[in-house]
N, C-alpha and C positions, 0 to 999 in steps of 0.2 A: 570560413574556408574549410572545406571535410578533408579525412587525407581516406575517406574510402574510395576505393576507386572507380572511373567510370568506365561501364560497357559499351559497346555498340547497341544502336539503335535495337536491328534484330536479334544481337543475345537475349536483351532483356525484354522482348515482344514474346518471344520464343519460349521461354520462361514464364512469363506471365500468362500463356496462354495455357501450359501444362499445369499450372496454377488451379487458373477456372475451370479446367476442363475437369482434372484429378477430384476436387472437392466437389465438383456436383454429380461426378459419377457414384464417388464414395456415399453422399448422402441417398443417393436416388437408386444405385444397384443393390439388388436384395442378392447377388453371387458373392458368398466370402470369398472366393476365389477374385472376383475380377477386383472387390472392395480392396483385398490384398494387393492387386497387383498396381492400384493408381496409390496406396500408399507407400510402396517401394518406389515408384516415381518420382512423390512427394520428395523421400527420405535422398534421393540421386539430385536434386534442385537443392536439398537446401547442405548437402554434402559437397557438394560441387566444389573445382577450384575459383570459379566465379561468383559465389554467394556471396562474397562482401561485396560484390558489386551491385549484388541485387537488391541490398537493404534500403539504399535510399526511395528508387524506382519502384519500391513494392510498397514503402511506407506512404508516399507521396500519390499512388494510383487511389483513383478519386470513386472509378468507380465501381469496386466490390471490398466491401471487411477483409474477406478469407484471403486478399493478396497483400492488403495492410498486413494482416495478423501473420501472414507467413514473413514478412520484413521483421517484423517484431522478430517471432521465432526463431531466423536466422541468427539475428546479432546474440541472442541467449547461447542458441547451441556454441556459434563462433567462439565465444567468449571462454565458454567451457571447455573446449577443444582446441581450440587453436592459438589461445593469447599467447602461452609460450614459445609460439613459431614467432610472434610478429618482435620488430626490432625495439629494443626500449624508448627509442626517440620518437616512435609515435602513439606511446600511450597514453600520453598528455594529449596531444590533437587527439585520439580516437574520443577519448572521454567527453572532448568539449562538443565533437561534432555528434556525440550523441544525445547530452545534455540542449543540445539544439533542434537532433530532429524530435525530440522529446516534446519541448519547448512548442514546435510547429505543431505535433499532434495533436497537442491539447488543443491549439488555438483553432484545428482543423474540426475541433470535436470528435476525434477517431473513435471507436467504441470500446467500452471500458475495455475487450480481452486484449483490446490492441496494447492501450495506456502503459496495464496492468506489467506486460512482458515488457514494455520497455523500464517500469518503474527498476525489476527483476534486475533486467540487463543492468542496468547502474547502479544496483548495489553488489550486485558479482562485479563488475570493475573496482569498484571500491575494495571489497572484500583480493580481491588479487591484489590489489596497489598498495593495500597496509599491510599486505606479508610480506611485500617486497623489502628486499635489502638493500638501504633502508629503507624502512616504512616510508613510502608518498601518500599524500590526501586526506591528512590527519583530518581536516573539517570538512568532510565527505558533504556528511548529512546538512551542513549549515550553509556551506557555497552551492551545493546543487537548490536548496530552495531559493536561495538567493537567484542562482541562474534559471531557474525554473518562473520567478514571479518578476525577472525585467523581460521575461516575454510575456508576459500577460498572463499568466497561470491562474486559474481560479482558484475560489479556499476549498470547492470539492476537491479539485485535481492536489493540491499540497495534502491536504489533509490523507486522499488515499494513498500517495505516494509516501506520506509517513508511516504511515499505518504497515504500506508491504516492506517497505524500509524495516523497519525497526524488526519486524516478522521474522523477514530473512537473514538478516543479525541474528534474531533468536534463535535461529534456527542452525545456526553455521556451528561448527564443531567447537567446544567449550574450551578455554585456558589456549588458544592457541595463537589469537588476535588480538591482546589487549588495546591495540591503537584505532581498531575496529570501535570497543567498547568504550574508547575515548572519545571520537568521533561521536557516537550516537548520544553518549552524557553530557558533548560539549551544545548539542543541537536541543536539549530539554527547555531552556527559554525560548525557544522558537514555537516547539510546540505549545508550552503555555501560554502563550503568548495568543496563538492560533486559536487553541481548544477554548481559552474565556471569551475572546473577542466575536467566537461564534456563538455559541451557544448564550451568552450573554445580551448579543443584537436581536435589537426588535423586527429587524430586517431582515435575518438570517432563516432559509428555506430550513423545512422542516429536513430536507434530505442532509442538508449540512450540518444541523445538528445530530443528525444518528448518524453522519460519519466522523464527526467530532466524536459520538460518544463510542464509538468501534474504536477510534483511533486511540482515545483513551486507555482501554480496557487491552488495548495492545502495548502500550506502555507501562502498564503495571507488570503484567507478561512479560516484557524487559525488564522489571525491578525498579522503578522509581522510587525514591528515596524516600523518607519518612521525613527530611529536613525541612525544614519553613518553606525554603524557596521552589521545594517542589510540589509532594501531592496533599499536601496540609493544606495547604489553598488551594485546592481544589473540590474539597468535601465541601465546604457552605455554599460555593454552585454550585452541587448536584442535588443539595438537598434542597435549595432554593429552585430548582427545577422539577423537582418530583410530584410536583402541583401540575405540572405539564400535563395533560394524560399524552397524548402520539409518542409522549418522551419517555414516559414511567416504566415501559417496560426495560428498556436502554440501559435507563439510570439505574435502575435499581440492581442490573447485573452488574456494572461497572460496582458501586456501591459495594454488591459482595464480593468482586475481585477484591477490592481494597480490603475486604472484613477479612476476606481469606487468605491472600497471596502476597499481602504488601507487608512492609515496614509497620501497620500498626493490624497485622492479624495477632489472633491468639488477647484480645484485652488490651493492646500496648496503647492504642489509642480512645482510649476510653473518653477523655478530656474532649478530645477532637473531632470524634467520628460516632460515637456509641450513645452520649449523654445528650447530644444536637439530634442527634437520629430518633432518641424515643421522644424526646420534646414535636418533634413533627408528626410522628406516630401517634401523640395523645390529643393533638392538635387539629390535625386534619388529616391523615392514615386512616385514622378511626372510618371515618365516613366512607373509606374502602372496606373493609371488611363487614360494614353496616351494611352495606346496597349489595355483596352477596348474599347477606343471609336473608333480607327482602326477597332478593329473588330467588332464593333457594338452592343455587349451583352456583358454585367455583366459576370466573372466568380469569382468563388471562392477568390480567392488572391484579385481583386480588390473588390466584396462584405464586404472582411476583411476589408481590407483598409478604407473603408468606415465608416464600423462600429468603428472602430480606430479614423478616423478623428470626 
């Protein structure tokens, strides 16, 4: 049950039609002026005192993105503007009913810009609920995957939804959330969990593993620990992957996030990451830097390699 609200039939026709019409003027009118004037339009729709009404009915239209993607857009700006108008007893319902039209979008296959804003949207609620006094949603990150894969969520859709997750954490103002940074350290065996079981599967699309390997290289960017149970198991699959070539390039960035940015840059992981890394290099690396200089020019894989070594 949502506690957003419903419109009337022609509000939200009316709207949806200033929708379609605004984005195809925009893309198709070469007048900055008139370009101007259907994005002021835009900006009065999703301003409106009726835009929570319109989130559902724009996310759920079947048929054009650009009114999907303005539902998305809504509930971001809303969120950012307006959460402190709405009453505290429905920030729980608003959370779940978006965790749900979230949930539908995937299953509807919406396109990723749609996904992506809503991923957004529910870590800004999140990020509002753990400054709250006190802190609500301390397992942000570990109940929304939860609620995210009993609708059926694929390991694409979690995996980028960790991925802008953990982002937009990074990205949120330093020392001022620690129950934020609680949340997202408490949700680290999920993603492990995720990242070996894909990348590891013989079954697993190649797109899943380079979003497994993004999503990685986004949690090192978080700070993953140097402790056993975090990204120390995670180095023998990547190195055991670097025989992949579609993957080589991926892995071997992640690789130098960890040489660079993690708990074992600067040497610390020598035992771990440094002494296994030149054994695969002497082993079978070799045979990349061989078949450049066969063919006389640098390519991609062995520029990686490079920058690896």
């Amino acid at each position: 049950m949502t506690v957003l609200p419903t419109l009337a039939p022609d509000v939200v026709l009316q709207s949806t039609m200033l929708v379609l019409r605004a984005t195809t003027l925009i893309s198709e009118a070469s007048d900055p002026a008139e370009q101007q004037q259907r994005q002021e339009e835009l900006e009065r729709v999703v301003n409106s005192p009726d835009a929570w009404g319109l989130i559902t009915p724009f996310l759920e239209y079947d048929s054009d993105p650009n009114v999907q993607f303005y539902g998305a857009h809504i509930l971001g700006v809303k969120i950012a503007r307006a959460w402190n108008t709405l009453d505290t007893s429905i920030h729980f319902p608003l959370r779940d009913s978006i965790l749900e039209l979230t949930g539908r979008a995937i299953a509807l296959q919406r396109p990723k810009m749609v996904l992506r804003r809503l991923y957004i949207a529910i870590t800004a609620i999140a990020l509002k609920l753990t400054t709250a006094s006190p802190p609500q949603w301390s397992d942000f990150l570990t109940s929304s995957l939860l609620a995210l894969q009993s609708q059926g969520a694929n390991k694409e859709a979690l995996l980028e939804f960790m991925t802008i997750a953990v982002e937009e954490v990074h990205r949120a103002p330093k020392g001022s959330n620690n129950h934020i940074a609680d949340a997202v350290n408490a949700a680290i065996p999920s993603f492990m969990d995720t990242f070996t079981s894909t990348v590891l599967s013989s079954t697993s699309k190649e797109t899943e593993n380079l979003l497994a390997l993004k999503c990685l290289q986004s949690w090192i960017g978080w700070g993953l620990s140097g402790k056993e149970s975090d990204i120390t198991t995670v180095v023998p699959t990547l190195i055991s992957i670097l025989s992949t070539p579609p993957l080589f390039i991926a892995t071997s960035d992640a690789l130098q996030d960890i040489l660079i940015a993690s708990a074992m840059a600067d040497g610390a992981g020598i035992k771990t990451i440094t002494e296994p890394l030149l054994d695969w290099i002497f082993v079978t690396g070799r045979t990349i830097a061989d078949s450049a200089v066969v063919e006389g020019t640098p390519n991609p894989i062995s520029s990686s390699l490079c920058r690896l070594l």
